[in-house]
C-alpha positions as CSV (number, residue, x, y, z in Angstrom):
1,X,122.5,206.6,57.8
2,X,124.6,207.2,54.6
3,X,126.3,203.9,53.3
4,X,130.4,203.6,53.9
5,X,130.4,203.4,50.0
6,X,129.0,206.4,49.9
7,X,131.0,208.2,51.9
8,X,134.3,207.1,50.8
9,X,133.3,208.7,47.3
10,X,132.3,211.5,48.6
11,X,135.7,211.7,50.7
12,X,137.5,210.8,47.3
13,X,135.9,213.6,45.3
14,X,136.7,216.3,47.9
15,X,140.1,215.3,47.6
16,X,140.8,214.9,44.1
17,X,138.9,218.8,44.4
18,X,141.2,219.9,46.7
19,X,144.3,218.8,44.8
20,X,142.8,220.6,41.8
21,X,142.5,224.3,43.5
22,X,145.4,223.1,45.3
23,X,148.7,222.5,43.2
24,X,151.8,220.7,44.1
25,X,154.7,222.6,45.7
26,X,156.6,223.4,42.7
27,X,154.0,223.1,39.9
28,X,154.4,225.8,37.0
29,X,151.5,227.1,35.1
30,X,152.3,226.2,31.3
31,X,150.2,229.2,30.0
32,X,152.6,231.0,32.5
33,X,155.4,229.3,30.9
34,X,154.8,230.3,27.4
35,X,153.7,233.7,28.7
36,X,157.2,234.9,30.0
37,X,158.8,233.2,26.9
38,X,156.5,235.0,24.6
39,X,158.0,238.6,26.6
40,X,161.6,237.6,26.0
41,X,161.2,236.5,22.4
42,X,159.1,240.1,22.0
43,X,161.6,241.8,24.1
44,X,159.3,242.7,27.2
45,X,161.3,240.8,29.5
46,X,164.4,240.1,30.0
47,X,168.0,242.0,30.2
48,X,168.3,245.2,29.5
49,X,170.1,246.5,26.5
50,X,172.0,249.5,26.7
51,X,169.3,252.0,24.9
52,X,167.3,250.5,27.9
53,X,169.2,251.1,30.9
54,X,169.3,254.7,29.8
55,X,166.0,255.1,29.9
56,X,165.4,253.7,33.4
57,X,164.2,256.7,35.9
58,X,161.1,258.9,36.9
59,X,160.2,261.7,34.3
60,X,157.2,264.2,34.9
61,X,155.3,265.8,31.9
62,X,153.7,269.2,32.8
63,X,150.7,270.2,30.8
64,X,148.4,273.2,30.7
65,X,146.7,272.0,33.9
66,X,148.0,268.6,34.7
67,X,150.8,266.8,35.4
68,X,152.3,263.2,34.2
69,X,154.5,261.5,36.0
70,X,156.1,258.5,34.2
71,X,158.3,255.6,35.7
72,X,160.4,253.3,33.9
73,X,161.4,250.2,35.5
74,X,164.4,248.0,35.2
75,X,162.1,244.9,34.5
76,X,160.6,245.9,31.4
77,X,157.3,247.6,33.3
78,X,156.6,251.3,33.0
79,X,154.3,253.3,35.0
80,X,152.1,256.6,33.6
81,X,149.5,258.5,36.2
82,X,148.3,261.9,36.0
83,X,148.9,263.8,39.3
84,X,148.3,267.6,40.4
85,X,144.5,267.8,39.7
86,X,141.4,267.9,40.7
87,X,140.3,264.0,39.7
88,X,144.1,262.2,39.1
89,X,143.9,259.5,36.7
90,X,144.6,255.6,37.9
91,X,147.8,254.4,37.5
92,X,148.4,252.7,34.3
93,X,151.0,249.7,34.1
94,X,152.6,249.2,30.7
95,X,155.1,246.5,28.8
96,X,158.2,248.8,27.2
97,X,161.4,247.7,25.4
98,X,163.5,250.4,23.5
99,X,166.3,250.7,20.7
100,X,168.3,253.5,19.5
101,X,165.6,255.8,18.9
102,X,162.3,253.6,19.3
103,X,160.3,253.0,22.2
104,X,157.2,250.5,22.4
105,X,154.6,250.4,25.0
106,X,152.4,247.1,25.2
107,X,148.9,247.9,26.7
108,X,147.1,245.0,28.5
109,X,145.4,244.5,25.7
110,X,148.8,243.1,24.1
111,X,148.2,246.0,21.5
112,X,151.7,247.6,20.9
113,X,152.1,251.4,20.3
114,X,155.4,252.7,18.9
115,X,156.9,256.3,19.7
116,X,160.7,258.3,18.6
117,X,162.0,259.4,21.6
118,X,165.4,261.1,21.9
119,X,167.2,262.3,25.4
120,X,168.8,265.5,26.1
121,X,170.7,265.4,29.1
122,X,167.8,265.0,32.1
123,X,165.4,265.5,29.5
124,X,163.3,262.5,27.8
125,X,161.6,263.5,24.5
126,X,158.8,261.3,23.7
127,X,156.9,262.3,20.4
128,X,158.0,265.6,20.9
129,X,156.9,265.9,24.8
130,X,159.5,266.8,26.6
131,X,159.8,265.1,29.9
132,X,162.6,265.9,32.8
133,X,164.0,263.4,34.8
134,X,162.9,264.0,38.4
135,X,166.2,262.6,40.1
136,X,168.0,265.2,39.7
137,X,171.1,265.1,41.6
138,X,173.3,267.9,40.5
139,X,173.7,270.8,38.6
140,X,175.9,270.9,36.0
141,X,176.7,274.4,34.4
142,X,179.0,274.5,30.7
143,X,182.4,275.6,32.0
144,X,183.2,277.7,28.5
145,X,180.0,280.0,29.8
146,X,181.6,280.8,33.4
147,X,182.2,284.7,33.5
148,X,179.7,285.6,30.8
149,X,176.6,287.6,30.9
150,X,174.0,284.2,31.1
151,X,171.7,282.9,32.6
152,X,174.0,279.3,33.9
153,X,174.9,280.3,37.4
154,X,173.5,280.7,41.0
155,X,172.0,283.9,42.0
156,X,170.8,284.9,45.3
157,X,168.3,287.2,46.6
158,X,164.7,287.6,48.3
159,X,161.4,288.5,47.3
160,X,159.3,288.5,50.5
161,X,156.1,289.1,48.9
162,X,156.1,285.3,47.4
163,X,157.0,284.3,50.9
164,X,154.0,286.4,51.9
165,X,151.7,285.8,49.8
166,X,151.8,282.1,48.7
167,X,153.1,281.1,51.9
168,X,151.8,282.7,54.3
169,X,154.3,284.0,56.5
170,X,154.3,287.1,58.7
171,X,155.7,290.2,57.0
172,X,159.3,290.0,59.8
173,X,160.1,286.6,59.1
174,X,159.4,286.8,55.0
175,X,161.7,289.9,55.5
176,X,164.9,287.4,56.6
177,X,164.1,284.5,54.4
178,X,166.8,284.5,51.8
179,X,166.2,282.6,48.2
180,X,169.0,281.0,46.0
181,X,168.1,279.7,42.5
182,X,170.8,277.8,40.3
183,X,169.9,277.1,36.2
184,X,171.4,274.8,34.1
185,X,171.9,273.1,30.9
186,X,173.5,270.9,28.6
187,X,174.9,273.7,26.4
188,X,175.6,277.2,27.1
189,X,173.0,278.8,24.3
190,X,170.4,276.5,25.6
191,X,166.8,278.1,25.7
192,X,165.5,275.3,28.3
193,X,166.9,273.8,31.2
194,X,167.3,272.3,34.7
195,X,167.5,274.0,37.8
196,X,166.7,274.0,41.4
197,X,165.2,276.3,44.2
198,X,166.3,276.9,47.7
199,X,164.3,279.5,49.9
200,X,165.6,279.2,53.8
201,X,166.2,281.4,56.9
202,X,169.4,282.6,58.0
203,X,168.9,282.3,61.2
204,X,167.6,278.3,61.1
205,X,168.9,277.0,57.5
206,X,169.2,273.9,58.7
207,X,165.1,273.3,59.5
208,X,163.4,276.2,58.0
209,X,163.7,276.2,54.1
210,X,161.7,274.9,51.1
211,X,163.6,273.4,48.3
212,X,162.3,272.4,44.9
213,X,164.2,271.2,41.6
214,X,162.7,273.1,38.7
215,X,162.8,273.3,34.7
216,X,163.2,276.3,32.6
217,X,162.2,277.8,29.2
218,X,163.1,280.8,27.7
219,X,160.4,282.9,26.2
220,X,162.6,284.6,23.7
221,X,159.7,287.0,22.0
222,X,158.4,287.7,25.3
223,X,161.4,288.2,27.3
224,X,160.7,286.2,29.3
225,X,161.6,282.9,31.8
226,X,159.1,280.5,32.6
227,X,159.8,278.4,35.7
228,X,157.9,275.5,36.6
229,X,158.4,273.5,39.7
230,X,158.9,269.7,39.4
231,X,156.7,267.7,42.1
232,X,155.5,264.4,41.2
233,X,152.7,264.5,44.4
234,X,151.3,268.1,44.0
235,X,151.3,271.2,41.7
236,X,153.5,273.7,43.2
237,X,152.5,275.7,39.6
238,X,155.4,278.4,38.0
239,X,156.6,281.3,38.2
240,X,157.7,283.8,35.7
241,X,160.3,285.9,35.5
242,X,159.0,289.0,32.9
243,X,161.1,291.8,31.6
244,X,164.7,289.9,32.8
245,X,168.1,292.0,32.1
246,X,171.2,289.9,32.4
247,X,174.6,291.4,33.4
248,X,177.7,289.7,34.7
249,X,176.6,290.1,38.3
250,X,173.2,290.6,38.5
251,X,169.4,288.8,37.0
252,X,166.6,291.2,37.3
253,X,163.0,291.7,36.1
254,X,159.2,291.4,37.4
255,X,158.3,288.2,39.1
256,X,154.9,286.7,38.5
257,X,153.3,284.5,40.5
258,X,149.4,283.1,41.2
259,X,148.4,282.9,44.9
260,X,145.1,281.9,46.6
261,X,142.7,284.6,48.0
262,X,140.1,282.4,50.1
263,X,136.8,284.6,51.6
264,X,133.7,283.8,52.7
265,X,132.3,282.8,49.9
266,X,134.7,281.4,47.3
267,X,138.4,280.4,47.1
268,X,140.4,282.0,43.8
269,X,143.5,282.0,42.5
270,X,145.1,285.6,41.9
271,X,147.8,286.5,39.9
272,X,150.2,289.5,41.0
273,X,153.7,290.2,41.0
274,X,157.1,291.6,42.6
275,X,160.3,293.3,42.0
276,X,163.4,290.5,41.3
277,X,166.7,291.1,42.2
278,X,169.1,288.2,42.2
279,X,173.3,289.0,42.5
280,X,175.1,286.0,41.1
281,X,177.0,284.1,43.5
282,X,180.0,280.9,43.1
283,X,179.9,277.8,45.9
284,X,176.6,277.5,46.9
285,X,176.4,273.7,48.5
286,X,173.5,272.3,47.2
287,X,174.6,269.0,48.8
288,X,172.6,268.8,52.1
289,X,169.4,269.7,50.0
290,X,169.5,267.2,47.1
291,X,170.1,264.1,49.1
């Protein structure tokens, strides 16, 4: 048998263990402490100034073949993660503070990178990478450009073989789907823009569409308009609109588009295209579709 000495000092030590691992309800880490002072002072933490809240949203970056999607918090954290291939990256987590024209990203290795960024309405240039915000709520056309011969209006039409093709559907119901496609932009010779995409049938609007916000680039020595769907969770890909004409009323041209051909032995992606004709069109409610 153990002596009660001995067994009181082991009793003591587990205690004065326990206590250790075990910290008093309202005990503050100092290294903590200096921690979150050191942010502040650097600017990582903290309120935000008013280059900051600007800068507070969702972009997404598409690339040839990949997609970033960036997210800029209101607490001085920012999130970057590849998305819409084959192996997406992990999630990175990132300090940021921003002035006028500068913002800094703090790895976890406290090593600080500086980039110019600039915005252009829902776009965020970062180094010359343009990134679009993905909240887009509206659309906002220039009202000096109402009436002309552009490109900033909504246009309405169908082109059954996308609906076929990509999507599957039976040659009678891609037949009654109809499409509406709104661009936008911050000025009314812009080259690039915002817009959105709204494919639905007449005869159930309410439950049968597809709706996607998109961006847009001209293609000026091509003729041409690229269109690239904005989805942080997938790669809906683009479209392109070849050959366009422009009159007051109508938007026409070739559309091309990739689909996928799946056989027996291997699954491809095929590239074809279709006849555009869109008629522009005034009132179109986007409401019900962007909330």
């Amino acid at each position: 048998m153990k002596p009660i000495k001995y067994i009181l000092m082991l009793m003591a030590a587990l205690f004065a263990a326990s206590c250790e691992s075990d910290p008093e309800p309202g005990y503050v880490d100092p290294d903590w402490v200096d921690e979150q002072l050191t942010e502040i002072a650097e600017g990582f933490s903290g309120t935000l100034n008013e280059y900051e809240k600007r800068l507070v949203g969702q972009y997404l970056l598409v690339g040839e073949g990949y997609r970033e999607v960036l997210t800029i918090y209101d607490n001085h954290t920012a999130k970057i993660k590849q998305v819409g291939t084959e192996a997406p990256t992990e999630q990175l987590t990132y300090k940021w503070k921003a002035d006028a024209g500068k913002l800094v990203l703090r790895y976890a290795s406290k090593e600080m990178v500086e980039y110019e960024y600039s915005i252009d309405g829902p776009f965020l240039l970062i180094n010359g990478n343009r990134f679009v915000n993905t909240d887009i709520t509206s659309f906002q056309t220039p009202t000096d450009v109402v009436g002309a011969a552009t490109l900033l209006a909504q246009w309405k039409g169908s082109v059954p073989a996308y609906y076929e093709q990509v999507w599957g559907l039976g040659e009678a119901v891609a037949a009654r789907y109809v499409s509406v496609w709104q661009f936008s932009a911050t000025a009314p010779d812009a080259t690039y823009g915002i817009g959105g995409e709204i494919d639905y049938d007449p005869e159930q609007a309410e439950t049968e569409y597809w709706y996607c916000p998109f961006m847009w680039q001209k293609d000026e020595e091509a003729h041409s308009i690229l269109i690239t769907y904005l989805d942080t969770e997938a790669n809906y890909g683009s479209v392109r609109i070849d050959d366009y004409e422009l009159s007051e009323t109508t938007l026409t041209g070739t559309l091309s588009f990739a689909y996928r051909e799946e056989t027996k032995t291997e699954t491809k992606m095929t590239v074809t295209t279709a006849p555009l004709s869109l008629s522009r069109i005034t009132g179109f409610d986007w409401t019900p579709y962007l909330n």
